[in-house]
C-alpha positions as CSV (number, residue, x, y, z in Angstrom):
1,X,0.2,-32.9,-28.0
2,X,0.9,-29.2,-27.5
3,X,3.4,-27.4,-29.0
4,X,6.8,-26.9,-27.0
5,X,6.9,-23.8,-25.7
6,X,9.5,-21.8,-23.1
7,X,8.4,-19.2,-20.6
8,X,11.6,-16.7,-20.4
9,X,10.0,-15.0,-17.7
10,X,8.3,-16.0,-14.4
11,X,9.2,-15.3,-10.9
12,X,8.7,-18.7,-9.3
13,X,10.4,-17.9,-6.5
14,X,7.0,-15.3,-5.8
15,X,5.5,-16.2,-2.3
16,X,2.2,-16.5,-4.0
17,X,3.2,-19.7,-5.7
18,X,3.8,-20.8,-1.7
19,X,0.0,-19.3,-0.6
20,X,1.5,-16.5,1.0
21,X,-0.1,-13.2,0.4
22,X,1.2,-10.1,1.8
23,X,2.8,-11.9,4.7
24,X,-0.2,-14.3,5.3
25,X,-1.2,-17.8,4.3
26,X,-3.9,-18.1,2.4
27,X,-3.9,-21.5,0.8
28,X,-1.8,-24.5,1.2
29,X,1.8,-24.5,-1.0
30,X,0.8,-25.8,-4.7
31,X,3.9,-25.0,-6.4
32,X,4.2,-28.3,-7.7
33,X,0.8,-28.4,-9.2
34,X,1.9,-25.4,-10.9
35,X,4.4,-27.1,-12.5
36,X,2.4,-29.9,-13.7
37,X,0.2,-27.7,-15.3
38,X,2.8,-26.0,-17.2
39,X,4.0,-29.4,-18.3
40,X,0.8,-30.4,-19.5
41,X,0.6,-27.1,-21.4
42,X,3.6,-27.9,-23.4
43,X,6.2,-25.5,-21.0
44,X,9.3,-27.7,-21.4
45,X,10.9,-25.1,-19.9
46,X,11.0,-22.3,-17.7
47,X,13.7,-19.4,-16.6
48,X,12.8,-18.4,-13.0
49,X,13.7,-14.3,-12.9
50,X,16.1,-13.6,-9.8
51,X,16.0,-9.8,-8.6
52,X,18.7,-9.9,-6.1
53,X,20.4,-11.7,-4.1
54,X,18.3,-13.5,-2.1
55,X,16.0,-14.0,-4.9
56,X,19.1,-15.6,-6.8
57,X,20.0,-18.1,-3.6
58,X,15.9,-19.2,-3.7
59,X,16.0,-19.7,-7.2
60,X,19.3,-21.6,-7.9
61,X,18.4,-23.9,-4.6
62,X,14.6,-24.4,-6.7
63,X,16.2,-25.2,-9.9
64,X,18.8,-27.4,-9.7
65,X,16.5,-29.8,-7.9
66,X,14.2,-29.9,-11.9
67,X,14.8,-30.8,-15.4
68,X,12.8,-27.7,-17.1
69,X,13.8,-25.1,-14.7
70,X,16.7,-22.5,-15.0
71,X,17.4,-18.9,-13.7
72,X,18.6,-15.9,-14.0
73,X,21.3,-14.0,-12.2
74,X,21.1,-10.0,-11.5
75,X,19.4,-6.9,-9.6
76,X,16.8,-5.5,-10.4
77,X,16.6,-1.7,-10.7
78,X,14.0,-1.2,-7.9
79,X,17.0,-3.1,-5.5
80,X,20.2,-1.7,-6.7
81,X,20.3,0.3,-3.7
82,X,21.4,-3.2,-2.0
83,X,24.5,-2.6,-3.3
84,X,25.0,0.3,-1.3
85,X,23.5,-1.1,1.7
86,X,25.6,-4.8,1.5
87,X,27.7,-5.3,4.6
88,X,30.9,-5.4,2.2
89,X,29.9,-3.0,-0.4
90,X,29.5,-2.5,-3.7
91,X,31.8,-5.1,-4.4
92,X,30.9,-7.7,-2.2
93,X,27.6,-7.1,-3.4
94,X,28.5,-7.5,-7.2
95,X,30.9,-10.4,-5.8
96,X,28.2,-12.1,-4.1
97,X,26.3,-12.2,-7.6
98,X,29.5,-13.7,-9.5
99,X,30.0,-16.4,-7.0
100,X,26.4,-17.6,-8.2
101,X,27.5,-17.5,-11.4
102,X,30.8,-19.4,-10.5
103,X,28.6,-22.1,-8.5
104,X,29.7,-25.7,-9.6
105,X,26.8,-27.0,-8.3
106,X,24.9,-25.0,-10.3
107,X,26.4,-25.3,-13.7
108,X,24.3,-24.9,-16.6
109,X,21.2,-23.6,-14.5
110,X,22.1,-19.8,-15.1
111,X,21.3,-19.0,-18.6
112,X,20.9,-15.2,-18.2
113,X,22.1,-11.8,-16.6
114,X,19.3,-10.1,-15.0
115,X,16.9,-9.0,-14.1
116,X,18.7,-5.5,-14.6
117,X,18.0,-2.7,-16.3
118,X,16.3,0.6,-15.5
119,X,12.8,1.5,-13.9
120,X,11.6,4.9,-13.5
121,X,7.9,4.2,-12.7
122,X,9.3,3.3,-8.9
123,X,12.0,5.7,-8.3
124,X,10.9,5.2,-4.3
125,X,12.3,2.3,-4.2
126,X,15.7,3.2,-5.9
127,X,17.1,6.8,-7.5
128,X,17.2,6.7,-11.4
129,X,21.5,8.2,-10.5
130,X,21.9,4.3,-8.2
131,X,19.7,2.1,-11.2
132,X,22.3,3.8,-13.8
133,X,25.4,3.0,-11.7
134,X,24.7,-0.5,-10.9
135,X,22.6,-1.5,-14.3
136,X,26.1,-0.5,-16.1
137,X,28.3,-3.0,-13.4
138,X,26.1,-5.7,-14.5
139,X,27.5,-5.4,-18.0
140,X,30.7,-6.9,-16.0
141,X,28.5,-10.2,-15.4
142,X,27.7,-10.5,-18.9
143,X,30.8,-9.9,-20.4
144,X,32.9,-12.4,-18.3
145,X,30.6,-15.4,-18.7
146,X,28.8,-14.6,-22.1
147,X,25.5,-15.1,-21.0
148,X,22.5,-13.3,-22.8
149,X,21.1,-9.9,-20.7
150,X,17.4,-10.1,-19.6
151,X,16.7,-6.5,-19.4
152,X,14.0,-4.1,-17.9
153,X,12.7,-1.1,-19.1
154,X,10.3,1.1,-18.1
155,X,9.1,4.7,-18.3
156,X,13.1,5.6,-18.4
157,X,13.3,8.1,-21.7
158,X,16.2,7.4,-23.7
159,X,18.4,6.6,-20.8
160,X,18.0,2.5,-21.0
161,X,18.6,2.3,-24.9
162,X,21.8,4.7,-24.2
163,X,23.2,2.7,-21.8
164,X,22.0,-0.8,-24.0
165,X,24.0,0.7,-26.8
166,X,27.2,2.2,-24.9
167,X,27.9,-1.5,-23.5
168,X,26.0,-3.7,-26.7
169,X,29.5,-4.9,-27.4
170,X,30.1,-6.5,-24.1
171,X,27.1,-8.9,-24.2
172,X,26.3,-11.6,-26.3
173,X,22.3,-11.4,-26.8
174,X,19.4,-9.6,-24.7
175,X,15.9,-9.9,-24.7
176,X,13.8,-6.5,-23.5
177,X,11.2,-8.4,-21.3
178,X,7.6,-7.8,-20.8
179,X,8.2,-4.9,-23.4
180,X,5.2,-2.5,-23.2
181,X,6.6,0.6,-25.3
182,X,6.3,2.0,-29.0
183,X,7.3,0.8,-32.7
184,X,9.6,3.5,-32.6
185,X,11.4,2.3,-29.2
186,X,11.3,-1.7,-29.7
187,X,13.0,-0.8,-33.7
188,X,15.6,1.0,-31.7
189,X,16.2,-2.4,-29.7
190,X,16.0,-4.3,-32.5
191,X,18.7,-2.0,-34.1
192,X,21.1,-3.5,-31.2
193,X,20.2,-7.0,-32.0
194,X,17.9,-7.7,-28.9
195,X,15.0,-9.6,-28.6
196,X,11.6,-8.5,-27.7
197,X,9.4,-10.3,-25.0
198,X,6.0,-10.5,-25.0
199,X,3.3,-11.2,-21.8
200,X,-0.3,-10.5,-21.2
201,X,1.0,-6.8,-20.3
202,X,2.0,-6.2,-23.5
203,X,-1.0,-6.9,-25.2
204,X,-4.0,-5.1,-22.9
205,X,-4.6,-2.3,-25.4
206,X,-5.1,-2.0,-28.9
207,X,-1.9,0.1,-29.4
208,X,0.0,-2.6,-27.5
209,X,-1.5,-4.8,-30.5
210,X,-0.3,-3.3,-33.1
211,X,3.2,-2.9,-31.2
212,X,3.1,-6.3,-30.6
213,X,2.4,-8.0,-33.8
214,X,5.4,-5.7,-35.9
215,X,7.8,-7.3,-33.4
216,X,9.6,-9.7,-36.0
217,X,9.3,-13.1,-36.0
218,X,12.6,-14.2,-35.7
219,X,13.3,-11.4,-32.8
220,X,10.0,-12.8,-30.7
221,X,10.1,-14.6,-27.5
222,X,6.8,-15.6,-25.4
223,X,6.9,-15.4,-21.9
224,X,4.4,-15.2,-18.4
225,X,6.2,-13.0,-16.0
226,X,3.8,-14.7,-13.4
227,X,2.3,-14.2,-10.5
228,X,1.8,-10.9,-13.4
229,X,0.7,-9.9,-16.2
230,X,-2.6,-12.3,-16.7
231,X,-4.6,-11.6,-19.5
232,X,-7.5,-10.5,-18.7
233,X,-11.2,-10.1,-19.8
234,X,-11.1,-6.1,-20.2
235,X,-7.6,-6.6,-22.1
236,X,-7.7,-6.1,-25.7
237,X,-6.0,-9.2,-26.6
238,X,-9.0,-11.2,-24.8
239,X,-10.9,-11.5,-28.2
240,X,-8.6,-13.1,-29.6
241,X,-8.6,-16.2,-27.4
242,X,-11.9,-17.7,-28.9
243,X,-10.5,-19.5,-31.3
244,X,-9.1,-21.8,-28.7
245,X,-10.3,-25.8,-28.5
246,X,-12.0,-26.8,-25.1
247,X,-8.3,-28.8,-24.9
248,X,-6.7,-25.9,-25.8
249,X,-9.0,-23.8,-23.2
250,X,-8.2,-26.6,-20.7
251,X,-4.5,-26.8,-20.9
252,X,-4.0,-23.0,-21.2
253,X,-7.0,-21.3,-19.0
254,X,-7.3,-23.7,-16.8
255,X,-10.5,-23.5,-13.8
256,X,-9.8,-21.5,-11.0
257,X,-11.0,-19.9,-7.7
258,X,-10.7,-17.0,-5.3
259,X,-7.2,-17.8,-3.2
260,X,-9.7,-17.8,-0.2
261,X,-11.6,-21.1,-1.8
262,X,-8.8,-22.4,-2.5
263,X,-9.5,-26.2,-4.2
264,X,-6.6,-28.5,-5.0
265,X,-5.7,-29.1,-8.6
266,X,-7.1,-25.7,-9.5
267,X,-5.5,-22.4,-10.6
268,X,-5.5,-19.3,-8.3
269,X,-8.0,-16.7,-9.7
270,X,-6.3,-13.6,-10.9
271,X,-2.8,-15.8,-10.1
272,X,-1.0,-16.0,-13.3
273,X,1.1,-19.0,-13.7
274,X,3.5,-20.3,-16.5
275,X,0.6,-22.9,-18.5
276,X,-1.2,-19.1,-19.3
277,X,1.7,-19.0,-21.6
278,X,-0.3,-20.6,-24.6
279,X,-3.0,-17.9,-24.5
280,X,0.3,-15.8,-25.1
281,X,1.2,-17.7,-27.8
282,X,-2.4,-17.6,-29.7
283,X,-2.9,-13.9,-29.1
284,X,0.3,-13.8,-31.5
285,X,-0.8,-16.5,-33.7
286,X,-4.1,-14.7,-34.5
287,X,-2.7,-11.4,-35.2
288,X,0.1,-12.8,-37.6
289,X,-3.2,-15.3,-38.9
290,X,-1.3,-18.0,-38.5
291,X,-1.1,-21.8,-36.7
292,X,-0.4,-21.5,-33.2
293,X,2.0,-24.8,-33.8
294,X,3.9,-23.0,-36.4
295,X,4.5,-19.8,-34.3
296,X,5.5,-21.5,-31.3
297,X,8.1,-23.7,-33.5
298,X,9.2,-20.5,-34.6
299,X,9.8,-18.5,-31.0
300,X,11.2,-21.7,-29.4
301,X,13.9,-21.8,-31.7
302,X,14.6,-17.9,-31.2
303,X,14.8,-19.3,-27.4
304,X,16.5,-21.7,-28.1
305,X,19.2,-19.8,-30.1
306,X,19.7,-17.2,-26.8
307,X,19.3,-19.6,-24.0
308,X,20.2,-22.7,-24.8
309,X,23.3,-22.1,-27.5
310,X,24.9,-25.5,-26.7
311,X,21.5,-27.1,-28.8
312,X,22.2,-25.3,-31.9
């Protein structure tokens, strides 16, 4: 059996995962073979990221229909200009997002704030003054249900841990996903009692390695962040999937094709999806030289601890 594992991070509500590809279709919707697959793999459970607030409706109305599945609730920093731009406002717009949260229907399905946080790479899609503005409302959401923060950060200075530290005392936990920066910047996280989360992005270069394997156990958390993030056979981290059993290989790089030959049962080619999550989680194991089972037990308790309190 494989180990248990839980994917913090993967946006299931993607059109990809429906075989839609920039507005076309290009194979038939497999989402539910996807899912098999990451049960096979050991993925017990999975928190779909929400960017907004359509991305929230999709992924509420996905997950309360499965067992393994939960969300997140929050704007990304590439959208906060939707608050500007919602028919009632600001308000409504942050409104809008706590009625979510409020949902009945819905309860215990939410385990997070986010995505939010800052993102100065695409500043096209929203001014750095707007990501500040509304990354700091979202601070609202977390304080008045106590759910964890499931932050982004990229490219944005000092400005993201500034704002993380001004509000730290409003929030429970937070995990910096997909976290690509320095030692220097993730011990500045870790200072303010976050979590670090680690994807196929994070580990494409040898200096993402070394980053990667100082991140403390009991502060590490294992996720996809599919359609993204794949690891590839130009990353760094590649080498170290060769230790890997032909059932390991099977359950965790599964066959796949070109979207355009498409063949039921197999993955997408260059489609990353949440069973990928065990190459994750023996890229780690083989830079800390340890059993994969032992690391995983290790990071789904840290999970556990952040998302799923009511277990502990």
């Amino acid at each position: 059996m494989p180990p248990r594992l839980i994917d913090i991070g993967i946006n299931l509500t993607d059109p990809m995962f429906r075989g839609l590809y920039h507005g076309k279709q290009a194979h038939v919707d497999d989402l539910a073979q996807v899912l098999c697959r990451s049960k096979r793999a050991g993925v017990d459970r999975m928190v779909v990221t929400a960017g907004n607030l359509s991305d929230c409706k999709e992924a509420l109305d996905l997950v309360k229909n499965h067992d393994g599945l939960f969300t997140t609730v929050g704007c990304h920093p590439t959208r906060c200009s939707e608050f500007d731009s919602h028919a009632d406002g600001p308000e409504g717009y942050l409104n809008a997002l706590k009625a979510y949260l409020a949902n009945p229907e819905t309860k215990g399905k939410v385990v997070a704030i986010g995505e939010c946080g800052l993102d100065y790479d695409r500043l096209h899609f929203c001014p750095k003054e707007t990501q500040q503005k509304y990354f700091e409302r979202q601070f609202d959401l977390a304080e008045s249900t106590r759910l964890p923060m499931f932050l982004h950060n990229r490219n944005t200075g000092e400005d993201f841990g500034k704002l993380v530290k001004k509000h730290r005392s409003r929030f429970t936990h937070g995990v910096v996903h997909s976290f690509t920066g320095s030692v220097e910047e993730m011990q500045q996280y870790l200072d303010l009692g976050l979590y670090i989360g680690i994807n196929g992005c994070s580990l494409k270069t040898e200096e993402n390695l070394k980053v990667a394997v100082s991140v403390p156990l009991d502060r590490l958390m294992l996720e996809t962040d599919g359609p993204w993030c794949d690891i590839r056979p130009t990353h760094a981290s590649f080498k170290h999937l060769s230790k890997m059993t032909p059932e390991q290989q099977a359950m965790y790089s599964p066959p796949s094709k070109k979207k355009e030959k498409f063949e039921s049962g197999l993955m997408v080619k260059n489609r990353n999806e949440p069973c990928t999550i065990g190459q994750v989680l023996h890229v780690m194991a083989d830079l800390h030289g340890m059993d994969p089972d032992t690391l995983a037990d290790i990071v789904y308790k840290n999970t556990t601890k952040v998302f799923f309190p009511e277990e502990e």
